[in-house]
C-alpha positions as CSV (number, residue, x, y, z in Angstrom):
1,X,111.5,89.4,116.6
2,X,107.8,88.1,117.4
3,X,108.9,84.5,117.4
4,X,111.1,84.8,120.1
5,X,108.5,86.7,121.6
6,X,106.0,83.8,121.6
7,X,108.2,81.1,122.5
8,X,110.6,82.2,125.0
9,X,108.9,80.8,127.7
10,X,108.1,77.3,126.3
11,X,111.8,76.7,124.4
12,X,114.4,77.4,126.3
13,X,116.6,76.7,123.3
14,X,116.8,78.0,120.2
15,X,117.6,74.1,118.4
16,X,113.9,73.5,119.7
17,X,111.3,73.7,116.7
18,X,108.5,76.6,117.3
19,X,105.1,75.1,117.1
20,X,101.7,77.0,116.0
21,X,100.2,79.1,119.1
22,X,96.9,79.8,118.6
23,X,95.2,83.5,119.5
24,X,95.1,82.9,123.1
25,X,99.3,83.0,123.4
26,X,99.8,85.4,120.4
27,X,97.2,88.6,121.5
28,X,99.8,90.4,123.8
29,X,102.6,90.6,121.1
30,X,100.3,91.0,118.2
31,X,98.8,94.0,120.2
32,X,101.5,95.5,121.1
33,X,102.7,95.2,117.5
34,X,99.5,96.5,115.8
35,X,99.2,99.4,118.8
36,X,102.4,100.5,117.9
37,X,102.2,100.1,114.0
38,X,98.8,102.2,114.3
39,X,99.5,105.5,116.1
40,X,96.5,107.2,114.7
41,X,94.2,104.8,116.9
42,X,96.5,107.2,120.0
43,X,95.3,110.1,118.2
44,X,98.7,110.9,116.4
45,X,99.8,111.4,113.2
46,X,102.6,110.8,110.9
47,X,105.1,113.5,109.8
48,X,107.6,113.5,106.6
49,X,105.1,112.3,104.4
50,X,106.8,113.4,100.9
51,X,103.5,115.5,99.4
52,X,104.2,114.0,95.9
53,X,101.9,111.2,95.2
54,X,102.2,108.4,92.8
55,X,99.7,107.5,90.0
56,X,98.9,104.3,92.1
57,X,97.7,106.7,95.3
58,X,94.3,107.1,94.1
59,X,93.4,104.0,92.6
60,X,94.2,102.4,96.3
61,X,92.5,104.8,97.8
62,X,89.7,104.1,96.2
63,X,89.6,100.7,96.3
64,X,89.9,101.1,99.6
65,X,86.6,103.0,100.1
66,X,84.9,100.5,98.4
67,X,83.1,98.8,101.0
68,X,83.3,96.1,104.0
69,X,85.0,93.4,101.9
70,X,87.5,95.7,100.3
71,X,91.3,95.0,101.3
72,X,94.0,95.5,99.3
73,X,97.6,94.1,99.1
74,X,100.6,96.1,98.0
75,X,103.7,93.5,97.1
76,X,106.8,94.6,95.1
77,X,110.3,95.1,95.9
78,X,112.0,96.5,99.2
79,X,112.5,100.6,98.8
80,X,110.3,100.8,95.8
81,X,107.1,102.9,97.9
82,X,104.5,100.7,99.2
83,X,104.7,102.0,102.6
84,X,104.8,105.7,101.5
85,X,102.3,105.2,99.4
86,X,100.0,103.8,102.3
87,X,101.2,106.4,104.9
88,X,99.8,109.0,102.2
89,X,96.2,107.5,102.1
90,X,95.9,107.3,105.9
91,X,97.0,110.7,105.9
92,X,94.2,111.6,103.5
93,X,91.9,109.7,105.5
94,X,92.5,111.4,108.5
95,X,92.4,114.7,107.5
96,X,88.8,113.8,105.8
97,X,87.4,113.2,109.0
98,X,87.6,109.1,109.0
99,X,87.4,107.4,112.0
100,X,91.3,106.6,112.9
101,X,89.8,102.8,114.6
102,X,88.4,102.3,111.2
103,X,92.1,102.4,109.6
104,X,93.7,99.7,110.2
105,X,97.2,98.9,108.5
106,X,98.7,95.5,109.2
107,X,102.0,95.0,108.3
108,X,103.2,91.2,106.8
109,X,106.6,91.8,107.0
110,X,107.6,89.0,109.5
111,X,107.1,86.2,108.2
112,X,108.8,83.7,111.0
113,X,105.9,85.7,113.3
114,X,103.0,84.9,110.9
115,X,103.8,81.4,110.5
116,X,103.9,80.7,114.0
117,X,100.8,81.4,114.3
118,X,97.7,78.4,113.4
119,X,95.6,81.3,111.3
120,X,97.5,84.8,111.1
121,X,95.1,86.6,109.5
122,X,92.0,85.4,112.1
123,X,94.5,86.4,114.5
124,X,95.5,90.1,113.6
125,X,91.5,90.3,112.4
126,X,89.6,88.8,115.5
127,X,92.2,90.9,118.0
128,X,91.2,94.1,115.6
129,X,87.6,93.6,115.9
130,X,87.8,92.9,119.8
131,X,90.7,95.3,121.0
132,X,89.6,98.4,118.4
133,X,86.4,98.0,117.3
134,X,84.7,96.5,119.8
135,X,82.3,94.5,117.6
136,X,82.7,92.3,114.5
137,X,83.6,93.7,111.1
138,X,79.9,93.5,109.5
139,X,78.2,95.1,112.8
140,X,80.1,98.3,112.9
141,X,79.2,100.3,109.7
142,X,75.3,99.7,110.9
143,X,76.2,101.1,114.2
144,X,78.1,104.0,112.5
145,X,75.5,104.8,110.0
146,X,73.5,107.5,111.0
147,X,69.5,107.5,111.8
């Protein structure tokens, strides 16, 4: 679990109450957790993606390729695709030739983690711009595009 993660050091016991850590204490888990979440950034792939797709696969998709400000959420109950369903677009992405730093996938399943944190999103955003992409969000598609 992240929480216990962040705040072994500082609470020795578990009755203590975990307070917010900013991005300074969080970036080493929330790394770790985003590296590993993110094989493609390593160059690998995922296998066992069922070939079948869903009628919501390209709708995503192409919201997704929308633009800079384009995110998407996918919420609905536990076993019912979501995470198939994304698997299967970064597949498609990657075998069009995206960039795999430009795929990021960010996983919001623990909450006890995100609520720990002052600003989650900032967080798993500004250590994604720094770690991955090396510059902010709105710089990188002008240093992509070509001449």
């Amino acid at each position: 679990m992240i929480a216990q993660d962040f705040f072994a050091a500082d609470h020795p016991s578990p009755r203590m109450r975990l307070r917010p850590k900013g991005l300074a204490q969080a970036m080493p888990t929330v790394g770790s957790l985003l590296r590993a979440d993110n094989l493609w950034w390593r160059g690998e792939r995922r296998f066992g993606i069922p070939p079948v797709r869903r009628w919501a696969f390209e709708p995503v998709r192409r919201g997704l390729l929308k633009g800079l400000t384009s995110a998407i959420a996918l919420r609905g109950p536990r076993r019912a695709g979501k995470t198939t369903l994304l698997n299967q677009i970064i597949d498609n992405f990657q075998a069009e030739g995206m960039d795999p730093q430009r795929i990021p996938r960010i996983q919001l399943d623990d909450l006890a983690a995100l609520l720990a944190m002052e600003n989650p999103i900032l967080t798993l955003v500004q250590w994604y711009t720094d770690n991955v992409l090396g510059s902010p969000l709105n710089r990188r598609p002008m240093r992509d595009a070509a001449p």
